[in-house]
MILOPA-477122 format. One record per residue: residue in one letter; x, y, z of N, C-alpha, C, CB in turn. Coordinates in steps of 0.2 Angstrom, whole numbers, padded with zeros to 4 digits, always signed. Glycine has a CB too. Layout:
residues N
aXYZXYZXYZXYZ/...
//
This chain:
residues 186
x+0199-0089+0097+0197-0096+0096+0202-0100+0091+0190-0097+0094/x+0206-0104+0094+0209-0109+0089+0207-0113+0084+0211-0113+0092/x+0209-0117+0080+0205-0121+0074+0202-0127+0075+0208-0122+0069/x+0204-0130+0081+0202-0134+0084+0193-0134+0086+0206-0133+0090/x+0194-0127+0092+0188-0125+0092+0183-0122+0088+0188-0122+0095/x+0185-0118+0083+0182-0117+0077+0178-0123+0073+0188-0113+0074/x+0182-0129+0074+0179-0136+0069+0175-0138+0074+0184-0142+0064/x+0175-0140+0081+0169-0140+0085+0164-0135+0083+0170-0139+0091/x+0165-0130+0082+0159-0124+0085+0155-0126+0077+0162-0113+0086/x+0160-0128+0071+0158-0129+0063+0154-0135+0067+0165-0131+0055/x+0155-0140+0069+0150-0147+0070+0145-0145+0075+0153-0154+0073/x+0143-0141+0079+0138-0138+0082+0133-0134+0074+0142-0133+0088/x+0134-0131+0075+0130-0128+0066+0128-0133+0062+0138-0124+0060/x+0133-0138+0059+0130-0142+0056+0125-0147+0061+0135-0145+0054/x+0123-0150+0065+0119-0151+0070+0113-0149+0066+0120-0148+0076/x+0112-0143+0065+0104-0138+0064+0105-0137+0057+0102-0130+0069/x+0108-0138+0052+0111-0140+0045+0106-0146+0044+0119-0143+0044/x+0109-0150+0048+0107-0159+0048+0099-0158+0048+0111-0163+0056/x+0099-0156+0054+0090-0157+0054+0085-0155+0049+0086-0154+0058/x+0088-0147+0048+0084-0144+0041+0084-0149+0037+0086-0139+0038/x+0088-0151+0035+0089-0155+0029+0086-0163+0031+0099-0154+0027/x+0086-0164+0035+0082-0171+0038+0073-0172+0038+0085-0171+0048/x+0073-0165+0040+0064-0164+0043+0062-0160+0037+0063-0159+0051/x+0064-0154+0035+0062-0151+0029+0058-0154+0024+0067-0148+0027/x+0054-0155+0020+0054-0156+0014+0053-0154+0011+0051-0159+0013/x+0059-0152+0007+0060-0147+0002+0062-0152-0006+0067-0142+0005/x+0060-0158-0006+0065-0163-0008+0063-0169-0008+0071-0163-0005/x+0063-0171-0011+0060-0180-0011+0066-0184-0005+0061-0185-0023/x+0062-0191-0001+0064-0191+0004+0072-0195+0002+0059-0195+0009/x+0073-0197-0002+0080-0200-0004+0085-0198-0004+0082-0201-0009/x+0083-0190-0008+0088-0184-0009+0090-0182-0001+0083-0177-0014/x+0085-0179+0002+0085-0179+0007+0090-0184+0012+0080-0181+0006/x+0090-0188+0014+0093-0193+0016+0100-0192+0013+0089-0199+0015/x+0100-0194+0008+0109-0195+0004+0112-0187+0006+0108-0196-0009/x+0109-0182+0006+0113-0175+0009+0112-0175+0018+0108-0169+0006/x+0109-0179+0023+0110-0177+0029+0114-0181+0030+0106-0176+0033/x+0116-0187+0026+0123-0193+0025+0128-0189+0026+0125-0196+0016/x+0127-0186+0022+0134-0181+0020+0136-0178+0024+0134-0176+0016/x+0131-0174+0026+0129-0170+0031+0134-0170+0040+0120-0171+0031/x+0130-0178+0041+0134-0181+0045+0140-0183+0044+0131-0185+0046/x+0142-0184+0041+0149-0188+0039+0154-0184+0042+0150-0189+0030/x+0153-0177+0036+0156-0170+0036+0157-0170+0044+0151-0162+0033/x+0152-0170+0048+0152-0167+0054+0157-0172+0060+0143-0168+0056/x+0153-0178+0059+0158-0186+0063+0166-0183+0060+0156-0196+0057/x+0168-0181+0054+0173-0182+0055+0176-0174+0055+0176-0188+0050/x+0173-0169+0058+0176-0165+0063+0176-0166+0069+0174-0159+0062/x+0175-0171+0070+0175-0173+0078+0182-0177+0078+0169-0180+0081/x+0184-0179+0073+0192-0185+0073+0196-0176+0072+0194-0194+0063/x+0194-0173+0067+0199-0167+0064+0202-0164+0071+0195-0160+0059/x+0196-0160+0074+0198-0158+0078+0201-0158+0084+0195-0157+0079/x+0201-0163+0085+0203-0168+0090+0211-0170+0089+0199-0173+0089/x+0214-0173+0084+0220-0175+0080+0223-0166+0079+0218-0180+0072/x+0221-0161+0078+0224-0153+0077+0224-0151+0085+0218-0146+0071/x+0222-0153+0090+0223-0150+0095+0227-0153+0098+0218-0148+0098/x+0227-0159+0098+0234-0163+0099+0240-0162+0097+0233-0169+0097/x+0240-0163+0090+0245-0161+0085+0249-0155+0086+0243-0161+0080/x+0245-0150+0085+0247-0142+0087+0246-0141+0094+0243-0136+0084/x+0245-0144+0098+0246-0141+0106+0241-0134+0107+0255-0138+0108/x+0234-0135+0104+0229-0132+0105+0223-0134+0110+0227-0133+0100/x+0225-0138+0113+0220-0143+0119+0218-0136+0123+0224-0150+0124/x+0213-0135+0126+0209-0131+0128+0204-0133+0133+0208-0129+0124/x+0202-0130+0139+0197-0130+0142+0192-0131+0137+0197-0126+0146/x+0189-0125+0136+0186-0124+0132+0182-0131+0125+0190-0119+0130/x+0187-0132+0124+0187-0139+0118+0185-0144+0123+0196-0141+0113/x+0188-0148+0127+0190-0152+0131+0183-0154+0134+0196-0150+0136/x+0176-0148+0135+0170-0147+0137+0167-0146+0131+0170-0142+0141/x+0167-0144+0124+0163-0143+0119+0162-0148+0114+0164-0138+0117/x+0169-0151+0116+0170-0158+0109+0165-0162+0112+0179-0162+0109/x+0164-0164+0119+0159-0170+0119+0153-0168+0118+0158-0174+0124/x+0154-0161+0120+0143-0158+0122+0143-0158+0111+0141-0143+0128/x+0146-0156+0107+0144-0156+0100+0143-0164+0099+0150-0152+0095/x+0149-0167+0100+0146-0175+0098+0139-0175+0101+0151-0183+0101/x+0136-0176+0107+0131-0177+0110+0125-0175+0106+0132-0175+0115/x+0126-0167+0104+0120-0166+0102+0121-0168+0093+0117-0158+0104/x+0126-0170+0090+0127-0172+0083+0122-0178+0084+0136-0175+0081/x+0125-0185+0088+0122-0189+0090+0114-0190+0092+0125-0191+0093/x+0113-0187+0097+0107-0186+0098+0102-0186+0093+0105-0181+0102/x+0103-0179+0091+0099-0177+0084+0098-0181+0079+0102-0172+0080/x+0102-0183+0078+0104-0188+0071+0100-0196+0074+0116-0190+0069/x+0099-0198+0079+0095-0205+0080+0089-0203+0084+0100-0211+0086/x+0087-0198+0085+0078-0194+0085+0077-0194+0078+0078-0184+0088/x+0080-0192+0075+0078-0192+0069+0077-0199+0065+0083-0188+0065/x+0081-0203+0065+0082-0211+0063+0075-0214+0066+0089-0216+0068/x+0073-0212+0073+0067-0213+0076+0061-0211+0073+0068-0210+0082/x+0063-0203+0072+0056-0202+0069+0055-0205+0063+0055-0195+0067/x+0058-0206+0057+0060-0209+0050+0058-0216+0051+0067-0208+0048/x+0056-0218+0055+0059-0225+0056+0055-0229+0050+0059-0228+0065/x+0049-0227+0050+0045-0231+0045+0047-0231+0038+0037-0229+0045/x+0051-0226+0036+0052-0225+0028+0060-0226+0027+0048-0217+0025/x+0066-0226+0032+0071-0228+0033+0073-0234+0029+0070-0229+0038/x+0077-0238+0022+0077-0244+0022+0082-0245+0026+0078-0246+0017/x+0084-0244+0030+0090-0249+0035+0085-0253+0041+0098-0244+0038/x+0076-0248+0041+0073-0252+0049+0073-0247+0054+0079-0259+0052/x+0073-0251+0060+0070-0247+0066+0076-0247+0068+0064-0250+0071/x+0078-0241+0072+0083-0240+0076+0079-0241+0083+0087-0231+0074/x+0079-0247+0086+0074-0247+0094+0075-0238+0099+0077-0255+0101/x+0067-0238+0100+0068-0231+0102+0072-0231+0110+0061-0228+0102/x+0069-0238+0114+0072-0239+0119+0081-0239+0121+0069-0245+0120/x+0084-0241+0112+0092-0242+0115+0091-0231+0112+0100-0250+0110/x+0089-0229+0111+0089-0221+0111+0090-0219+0115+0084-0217+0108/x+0084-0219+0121+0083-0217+0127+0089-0221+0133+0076-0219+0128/x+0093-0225+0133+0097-0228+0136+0103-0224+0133+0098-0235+0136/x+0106-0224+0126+0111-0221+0124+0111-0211+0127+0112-0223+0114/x+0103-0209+0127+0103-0201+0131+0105-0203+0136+0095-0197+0132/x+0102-0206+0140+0103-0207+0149+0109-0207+0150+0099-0214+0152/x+0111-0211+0147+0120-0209+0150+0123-0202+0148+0126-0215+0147/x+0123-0201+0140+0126-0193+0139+0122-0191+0145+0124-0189+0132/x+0117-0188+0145+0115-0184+0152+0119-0187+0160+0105-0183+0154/x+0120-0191+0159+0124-0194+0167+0130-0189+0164+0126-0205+0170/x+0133-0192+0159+0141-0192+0160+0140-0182+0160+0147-0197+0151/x+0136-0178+0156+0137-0173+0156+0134-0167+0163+0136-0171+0149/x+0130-0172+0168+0129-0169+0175+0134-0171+0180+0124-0171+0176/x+0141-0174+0178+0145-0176+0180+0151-0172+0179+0145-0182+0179/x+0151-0168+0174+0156-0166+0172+0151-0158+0173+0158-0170+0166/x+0146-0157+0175+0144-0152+0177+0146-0150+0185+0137-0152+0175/x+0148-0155+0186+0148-0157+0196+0156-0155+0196+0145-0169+0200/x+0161-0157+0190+0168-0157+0193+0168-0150+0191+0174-0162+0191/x+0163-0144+0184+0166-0139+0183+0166-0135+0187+0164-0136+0180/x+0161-0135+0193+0160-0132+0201+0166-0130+0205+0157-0138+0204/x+0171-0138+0204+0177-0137+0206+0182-0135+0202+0179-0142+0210/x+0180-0131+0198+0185-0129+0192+0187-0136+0189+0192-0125+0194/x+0188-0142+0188+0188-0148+0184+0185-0148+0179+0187-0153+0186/x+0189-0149+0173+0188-0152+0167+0190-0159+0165+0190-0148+0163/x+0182-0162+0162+0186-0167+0163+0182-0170+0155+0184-0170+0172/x+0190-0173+0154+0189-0173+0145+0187-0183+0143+0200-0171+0140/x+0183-0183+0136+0182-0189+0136+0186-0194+0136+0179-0190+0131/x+0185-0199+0139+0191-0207+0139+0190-0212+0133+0190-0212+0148/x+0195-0215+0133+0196-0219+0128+0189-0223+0125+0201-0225+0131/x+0187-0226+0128+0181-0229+0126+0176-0225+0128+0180-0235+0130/x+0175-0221+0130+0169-0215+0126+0168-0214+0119+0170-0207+0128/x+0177-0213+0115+0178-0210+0109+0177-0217+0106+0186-0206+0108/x+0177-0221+0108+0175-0228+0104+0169-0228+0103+0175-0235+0106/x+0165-0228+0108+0155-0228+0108+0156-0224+0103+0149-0224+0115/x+0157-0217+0103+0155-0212+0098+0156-0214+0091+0157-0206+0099/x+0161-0216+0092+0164-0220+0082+0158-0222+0082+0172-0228+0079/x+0157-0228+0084+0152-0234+0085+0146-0231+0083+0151-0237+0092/x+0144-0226+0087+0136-0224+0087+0137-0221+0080+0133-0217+0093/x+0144-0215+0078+0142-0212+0073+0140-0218+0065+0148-0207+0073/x+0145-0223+0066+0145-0225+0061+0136-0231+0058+0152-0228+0061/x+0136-0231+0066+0129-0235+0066+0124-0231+0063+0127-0236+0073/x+0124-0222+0065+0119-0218+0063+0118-0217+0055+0119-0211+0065/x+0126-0217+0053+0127-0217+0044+0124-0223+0040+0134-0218+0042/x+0124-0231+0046+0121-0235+0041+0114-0235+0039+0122-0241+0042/x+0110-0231+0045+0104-0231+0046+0101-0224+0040+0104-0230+0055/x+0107-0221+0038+0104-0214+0035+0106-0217+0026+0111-0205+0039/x+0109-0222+0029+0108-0224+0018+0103-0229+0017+0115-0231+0014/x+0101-0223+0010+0092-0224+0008+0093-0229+0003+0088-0216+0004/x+0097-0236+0005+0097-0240+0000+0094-0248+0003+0106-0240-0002/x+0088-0250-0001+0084-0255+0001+0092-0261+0002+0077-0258-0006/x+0093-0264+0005+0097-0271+0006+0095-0272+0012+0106-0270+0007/x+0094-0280+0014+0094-0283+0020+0100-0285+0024+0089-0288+0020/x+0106-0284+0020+0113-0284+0023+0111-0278+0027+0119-0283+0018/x+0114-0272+0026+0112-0266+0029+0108-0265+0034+0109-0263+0026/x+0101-0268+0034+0098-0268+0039+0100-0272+0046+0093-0270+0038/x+0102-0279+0044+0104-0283+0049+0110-0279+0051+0105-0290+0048/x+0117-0276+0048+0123-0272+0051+0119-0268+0054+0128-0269+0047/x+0115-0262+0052+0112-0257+0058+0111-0259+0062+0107-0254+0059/x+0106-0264+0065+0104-0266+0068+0111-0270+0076+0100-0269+0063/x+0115-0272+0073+0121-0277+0076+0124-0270+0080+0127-0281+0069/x+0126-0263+0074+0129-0258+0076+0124-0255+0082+0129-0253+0070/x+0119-0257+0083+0113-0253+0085+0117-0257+0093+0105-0255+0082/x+0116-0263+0094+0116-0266+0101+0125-0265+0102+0112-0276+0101/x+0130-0265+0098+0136-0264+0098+0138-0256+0101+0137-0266+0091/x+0133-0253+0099+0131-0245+0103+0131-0247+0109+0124-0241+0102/x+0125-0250+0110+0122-0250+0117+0127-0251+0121+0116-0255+0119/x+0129-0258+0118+0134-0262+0125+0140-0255+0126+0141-0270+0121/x+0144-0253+0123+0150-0249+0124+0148-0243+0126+0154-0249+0117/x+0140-0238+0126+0138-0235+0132+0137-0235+0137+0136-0234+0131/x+0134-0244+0139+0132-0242+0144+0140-0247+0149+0122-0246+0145/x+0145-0249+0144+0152-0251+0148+0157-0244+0150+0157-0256+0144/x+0155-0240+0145+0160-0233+0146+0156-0229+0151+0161-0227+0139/x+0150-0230+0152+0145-0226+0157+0148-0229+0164+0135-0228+0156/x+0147-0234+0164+0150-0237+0171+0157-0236+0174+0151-0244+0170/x+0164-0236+0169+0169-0233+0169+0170-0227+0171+0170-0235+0165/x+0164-0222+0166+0165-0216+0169+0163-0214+0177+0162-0213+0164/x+0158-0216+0177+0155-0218+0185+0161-0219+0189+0148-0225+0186/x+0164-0225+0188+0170-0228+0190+0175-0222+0192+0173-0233+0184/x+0177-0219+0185+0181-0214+0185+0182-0210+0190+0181-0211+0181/x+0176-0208+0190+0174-0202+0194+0171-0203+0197+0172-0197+0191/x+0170-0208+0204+0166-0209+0207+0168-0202+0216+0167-0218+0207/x+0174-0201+0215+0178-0196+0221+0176-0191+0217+0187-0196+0222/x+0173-0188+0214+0170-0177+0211+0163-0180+0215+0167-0173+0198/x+0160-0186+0212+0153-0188+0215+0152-0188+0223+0151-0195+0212/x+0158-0191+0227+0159-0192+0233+0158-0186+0236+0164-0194+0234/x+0162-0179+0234+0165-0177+0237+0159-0169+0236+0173-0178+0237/x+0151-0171+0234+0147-0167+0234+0141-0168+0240+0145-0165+0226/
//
């Protein structure tokens, strides 16, 4: 396993890091929070590392090319279930559970789609504006995870929040778009 895949398989791990440390109460809720910050952060940006080293070093891989998005997905997922759950003691506000459930619905399209081309031995790796949403989402989840009262903050989560949406549900389309011939030809 390359290092590429190695700092994926590290942001999978962290994932169930994240939660413990999210859900546990081992810790007054602040403490808490300021470490699954981190937590996340560390993680988001083994998603740029990895990514930039497999490029760089001519590491790209099936393997990666399939695990890099399924790790963001469940980085993401996790991390705005949890914003969900939190949502009452959160200061940045409500993350709407409805744009949650829209931002899942499409990971599960894009990754039953890409279940449909492994079939035909296709791999098929995230596009430009996927890797945008994800900035987007990630950085949206981070504002949401600082345990700092401001109603600046809240209104940016919140902007990040619908700025999510849009750019999932335009890369959902696109991808559909993309790949409308693997879908055809089952």
């Amino acid at each position: 396993m390359n290092i590429a895949n190695k700092l994926t398989t590290a942001r999978v791990i962290l994932v169930f890091v994240f939660m413990a440390v999210i859900w546990i109460p081992f810790t007054d809720l602040v403490t808490r929070l300021w470490l699954a910050l981190a937590i996340f952060i560390i993680a988001s940006l083994t998603d740029f590392l990895d990514g930039y080293l497999a490029r760089k070093l001519n590491l790209v891989t099936n393997l990666g090319k399939f695990m890099d998005p399924l790790a963001d997905k469940m980085l993401v997922a996790a991390a705005m279930i949890a914003i969900v759950d939190l949502r009452s003691v959160l200061p940045a506000g409500n993350l709407p559970a409805w744009i949650v459930v829209i931002i899942l619905l499409r990971e599960f399209m894009v990754s039953g789609i890409r279940l449909v081309a492994a079939t035909d031995n296709k791999v098929i790796a995230a596009n430009y504006l996927g890797k945008v949403k994800t900035v987007i989402q990630m950085v949206m989840i981070s504002v949401y995870l600082i345990p700092i009262e401001n109603g600046f903050l809240s209104g940016f989560a919140l902007v990040l929040a619908y700025a999510a949406l849009l750019l999932t549900l335009i890369s959902g389309f696109e991808y559909l778009w993309q790949n409308r011939e693997i879908l055809k030809n089952q």
